[in-house]
C-alpha positions as CSV (number, residue, x, y, z in Angstrom):
1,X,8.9,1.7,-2.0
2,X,5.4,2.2,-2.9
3,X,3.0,1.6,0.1
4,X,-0.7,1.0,-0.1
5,X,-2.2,4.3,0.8
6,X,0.5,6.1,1.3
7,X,1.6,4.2,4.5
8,X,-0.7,1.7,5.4
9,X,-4.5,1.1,4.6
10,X,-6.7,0.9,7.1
11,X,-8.9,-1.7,5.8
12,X,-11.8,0.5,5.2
13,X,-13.6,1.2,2.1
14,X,-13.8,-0.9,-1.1
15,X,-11.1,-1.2,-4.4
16,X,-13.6,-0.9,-7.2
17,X,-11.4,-1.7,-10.1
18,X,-8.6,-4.1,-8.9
19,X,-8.5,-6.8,-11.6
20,X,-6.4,-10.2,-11.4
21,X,-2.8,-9.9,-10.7
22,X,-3.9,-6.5,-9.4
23,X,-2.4,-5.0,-5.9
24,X,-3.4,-1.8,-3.4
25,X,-0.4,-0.1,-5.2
26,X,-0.1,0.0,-8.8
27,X,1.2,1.1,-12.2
28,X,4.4,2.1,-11.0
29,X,6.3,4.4,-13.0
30,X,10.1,5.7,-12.6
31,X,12.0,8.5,-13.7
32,X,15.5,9.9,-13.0
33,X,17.4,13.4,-12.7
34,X,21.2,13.9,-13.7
35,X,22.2,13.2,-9.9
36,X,21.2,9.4,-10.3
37,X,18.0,10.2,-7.9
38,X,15.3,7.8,-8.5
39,X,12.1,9.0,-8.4
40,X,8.5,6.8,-8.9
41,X,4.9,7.5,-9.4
42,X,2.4,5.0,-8.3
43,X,-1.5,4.8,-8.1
44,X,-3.1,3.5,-4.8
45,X,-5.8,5.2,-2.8
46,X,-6.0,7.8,0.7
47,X,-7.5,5.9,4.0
48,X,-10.9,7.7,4.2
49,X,-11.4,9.3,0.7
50,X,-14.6,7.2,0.0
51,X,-17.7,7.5,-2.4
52,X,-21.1,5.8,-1.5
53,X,-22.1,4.0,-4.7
54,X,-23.6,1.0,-6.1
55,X,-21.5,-1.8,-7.7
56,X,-21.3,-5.2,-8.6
57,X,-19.0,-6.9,-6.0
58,X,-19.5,-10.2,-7.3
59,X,-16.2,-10.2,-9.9
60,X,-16.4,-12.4,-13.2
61,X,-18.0,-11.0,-16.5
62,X,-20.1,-8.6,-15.5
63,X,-22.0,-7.9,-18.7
64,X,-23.1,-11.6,-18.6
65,X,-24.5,-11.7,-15.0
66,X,-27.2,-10.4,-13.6
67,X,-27.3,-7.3,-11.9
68,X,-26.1,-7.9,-8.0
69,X,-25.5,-4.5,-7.0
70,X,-24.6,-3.0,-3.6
71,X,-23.9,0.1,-1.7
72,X,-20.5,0.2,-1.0
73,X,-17.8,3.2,-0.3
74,X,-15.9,3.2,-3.4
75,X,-12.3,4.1,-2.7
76,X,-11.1,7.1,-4.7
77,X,-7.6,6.8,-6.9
78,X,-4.8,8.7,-5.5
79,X,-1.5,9.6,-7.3
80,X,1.6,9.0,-4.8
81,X,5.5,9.8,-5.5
82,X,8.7,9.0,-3.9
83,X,11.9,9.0,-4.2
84,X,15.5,7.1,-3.4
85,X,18.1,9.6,-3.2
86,X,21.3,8.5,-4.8
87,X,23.4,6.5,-2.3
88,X,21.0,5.7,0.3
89,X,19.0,2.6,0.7
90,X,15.1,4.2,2.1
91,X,12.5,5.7,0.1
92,X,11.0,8.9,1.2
93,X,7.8,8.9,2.5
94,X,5.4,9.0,-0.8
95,X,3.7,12.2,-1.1
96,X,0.1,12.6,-2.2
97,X,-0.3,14.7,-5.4
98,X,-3.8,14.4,-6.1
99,X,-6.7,16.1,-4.3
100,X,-9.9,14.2,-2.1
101,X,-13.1,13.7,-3.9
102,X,-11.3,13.0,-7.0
103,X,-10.8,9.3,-8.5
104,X,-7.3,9.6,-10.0
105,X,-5.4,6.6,-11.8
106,X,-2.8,5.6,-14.2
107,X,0.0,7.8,-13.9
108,X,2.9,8.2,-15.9
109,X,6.1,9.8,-15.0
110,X,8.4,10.9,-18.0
111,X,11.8,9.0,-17.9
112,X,14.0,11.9,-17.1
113,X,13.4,14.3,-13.8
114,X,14.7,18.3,-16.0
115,X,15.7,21.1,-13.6
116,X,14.1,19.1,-10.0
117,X,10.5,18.9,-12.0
118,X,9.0,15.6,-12.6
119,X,6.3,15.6,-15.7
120,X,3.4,13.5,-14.7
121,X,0.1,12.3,-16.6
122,X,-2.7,10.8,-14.9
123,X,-6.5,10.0,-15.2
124,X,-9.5,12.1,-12.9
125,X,-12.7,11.3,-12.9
126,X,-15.8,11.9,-10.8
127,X,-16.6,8.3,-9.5
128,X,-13.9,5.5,-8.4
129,X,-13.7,2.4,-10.9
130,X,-13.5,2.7,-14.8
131,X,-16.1,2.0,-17.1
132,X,-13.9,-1.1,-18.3
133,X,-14.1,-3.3,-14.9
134,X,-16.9,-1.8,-13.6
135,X,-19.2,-1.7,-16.7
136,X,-22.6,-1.0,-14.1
137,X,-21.2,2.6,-13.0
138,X,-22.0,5.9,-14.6
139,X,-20.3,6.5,-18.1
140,X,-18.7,9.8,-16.9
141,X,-15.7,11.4,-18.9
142,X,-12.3,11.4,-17.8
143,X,-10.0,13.9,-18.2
144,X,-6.4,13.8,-18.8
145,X,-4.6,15.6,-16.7
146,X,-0.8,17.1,-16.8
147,X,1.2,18.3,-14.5
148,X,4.7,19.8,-13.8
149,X,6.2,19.0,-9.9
150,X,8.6,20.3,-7.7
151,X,11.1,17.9,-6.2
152,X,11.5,20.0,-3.4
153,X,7.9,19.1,-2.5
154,X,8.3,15.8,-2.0
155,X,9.2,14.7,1.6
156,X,12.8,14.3,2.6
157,X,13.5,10.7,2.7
158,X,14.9,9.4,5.9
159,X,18.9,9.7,5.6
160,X,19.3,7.1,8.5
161,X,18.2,3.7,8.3
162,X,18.5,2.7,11.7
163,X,16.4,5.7,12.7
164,X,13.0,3.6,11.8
165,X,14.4,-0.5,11.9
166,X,13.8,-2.4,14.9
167,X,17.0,-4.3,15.6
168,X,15.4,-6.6,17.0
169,X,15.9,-10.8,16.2
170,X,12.7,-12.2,14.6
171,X,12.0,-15.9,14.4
172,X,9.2,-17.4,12.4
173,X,8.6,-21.1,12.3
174,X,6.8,-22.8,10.7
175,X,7.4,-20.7,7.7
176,X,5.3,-21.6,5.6
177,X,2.7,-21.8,8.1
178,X,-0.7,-24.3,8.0
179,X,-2.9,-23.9,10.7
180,X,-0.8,-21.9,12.5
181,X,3.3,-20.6,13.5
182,X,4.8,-19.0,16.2
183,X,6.7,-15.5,15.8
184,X,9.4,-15.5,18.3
185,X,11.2,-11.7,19.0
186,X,14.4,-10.9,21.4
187,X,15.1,-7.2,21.3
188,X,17.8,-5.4,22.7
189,X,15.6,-3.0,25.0
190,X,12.7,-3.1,26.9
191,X,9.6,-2.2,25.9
192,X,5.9,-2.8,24.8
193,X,6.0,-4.9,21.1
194,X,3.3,-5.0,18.4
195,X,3.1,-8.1,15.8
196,X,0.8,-7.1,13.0
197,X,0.6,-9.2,10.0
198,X,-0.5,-7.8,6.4
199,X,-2.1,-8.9,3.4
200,X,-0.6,-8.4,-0.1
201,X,-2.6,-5.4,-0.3
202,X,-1.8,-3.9,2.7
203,X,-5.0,-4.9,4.7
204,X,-4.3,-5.6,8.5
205,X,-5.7,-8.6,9.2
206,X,-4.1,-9.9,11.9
207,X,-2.6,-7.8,15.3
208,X,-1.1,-8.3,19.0
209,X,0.2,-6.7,21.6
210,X,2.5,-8.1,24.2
211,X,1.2,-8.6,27.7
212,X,4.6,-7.0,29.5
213,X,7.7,-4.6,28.7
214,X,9.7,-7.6,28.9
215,X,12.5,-7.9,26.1
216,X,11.6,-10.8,24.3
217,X,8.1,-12.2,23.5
218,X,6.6,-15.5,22.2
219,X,3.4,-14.9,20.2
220,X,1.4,-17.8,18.4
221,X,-0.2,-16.1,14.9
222,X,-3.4,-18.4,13.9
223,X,-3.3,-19.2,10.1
224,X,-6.7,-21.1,9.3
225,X,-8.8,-18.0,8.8
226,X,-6.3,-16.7,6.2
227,X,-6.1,-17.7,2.4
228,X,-3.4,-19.4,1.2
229,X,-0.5,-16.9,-0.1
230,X,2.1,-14.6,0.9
231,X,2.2,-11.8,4.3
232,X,4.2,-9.7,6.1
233,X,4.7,-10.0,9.5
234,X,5.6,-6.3,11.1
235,X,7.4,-6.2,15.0
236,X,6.9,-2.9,16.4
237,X,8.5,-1.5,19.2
238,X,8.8,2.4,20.2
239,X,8.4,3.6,17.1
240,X,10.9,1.4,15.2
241,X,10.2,-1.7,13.0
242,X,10.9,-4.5,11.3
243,X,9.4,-7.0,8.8
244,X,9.3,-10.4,7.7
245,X,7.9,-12.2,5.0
246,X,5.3,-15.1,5.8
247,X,3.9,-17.5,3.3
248,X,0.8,-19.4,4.2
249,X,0.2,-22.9,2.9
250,X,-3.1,-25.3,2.5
């Protein structure tokens, strides 16, 4: 519904103001038009659009530490929309509203979608972060900005499930995992597979690739370099996928 990034993240670049409880996609806000679509602003941020700036990357109360600051590239806020069209079960693919160079944030999406227009409100501002969880950046001004969008902008959703889901039978066990688990897949065709498993935040930290086009594939997924919490373990194969959810225990 409301990917990191639009799709993925890559990994790259640094979330300046994610607080506790936080995720790569946030303050999700829905709306709906008289046809029962469903439509849903989030914030997250655009693999690449980066700042170089100093900030404190130690976390805590900042105003009572000393200054530890470091060069990082601050990811810029992006504003993302999708929507599920009535009767069907995928979201499109979001759509990026908000320009490069820009940190955008909090959006909000008025209840009802008049005439195909959604009426969204959202923060810009010069440098990622706010001034309230990242008190050692510049005090710039934000403006508030308001805008009217087309429907018929955002990207078509995909009408057919089965066009993008791997039918493929995924096994994971243990599940939870300590120390380690083994991902077992049988699919119905042939074909190079891909076992890539996520962070909450969309981070890849974890990826294979299977030796042979063979049907079926045995892969062993190392746990003890990963914190304890929840993944997602994504199979790929020609295009299609599936995932599966994989908790990881201490």
């Amino acid at each position: 519904m409301a990917p990191p990034a639009g799709g993925e993240w890559d990994g790259n670049g640094y979330p300046m103001n994610q607080r506790f409880f936080d995720n790569a996609s946030r303050w999700p806000q829905l709306g709906i038009d008289a046809e029962n679509n469903l439509y849903c602003t989030y914030g997250s941020f655009k693999n690449g659009d980066t700042k170089l700036m100093a900030a404190d990357t130690t976390g805590g109360n900042q105003q009572n530490e000393p200054d530890t600051l470091t060069n990082v590239n601050a990811l810029n806020g992006h504003i993302w929309i999708t929507y599920l069209k009535a009767g069907e079960e995928q979201w499109s693919k979001p759509f990026d509203l908000t320009p490069e160079g820009v940190n955008c944030q909090y959006p909000s999406l008025c209840d009802e979608v008049v005439n195909g227009r959604l009426y969204i409100g959202y923060s810009a501002s010069p440098n990622p972060g706010d001034r309230v969880t990242n008190v050692e950046t510049p005090a710039d001004a934000a403006r508030v900005m308001f805008v009217a969008v087309d429907a018929t902008k955002i990207d078509a959703p995909v009408s057919v499930r089965e066009r993008d889901e791997l039918n493929a039978e995924v096994t994971i066990a243990p599940n939870p995992a300590q120390g380690a688990t083994s991902v077992r897949i049988v699919s119905p065709s042939s074909g190079t597979m891909s076992v890539s498993v996520l962070s909450s935040i969309g981070e890849r930290v974890l990826s294979s690739t299977s030796p042979n086009n063979a049907g079926s594939w045995d892969v062993v997924i190392p746990t003890d370099g990963l914190a304890a919490g929840l993944y997602n373990v994504v199979v790929e194969q020609a295009g299609r996928r599936t995932v599966r959810a994989l908790s990881v225990v201490r």
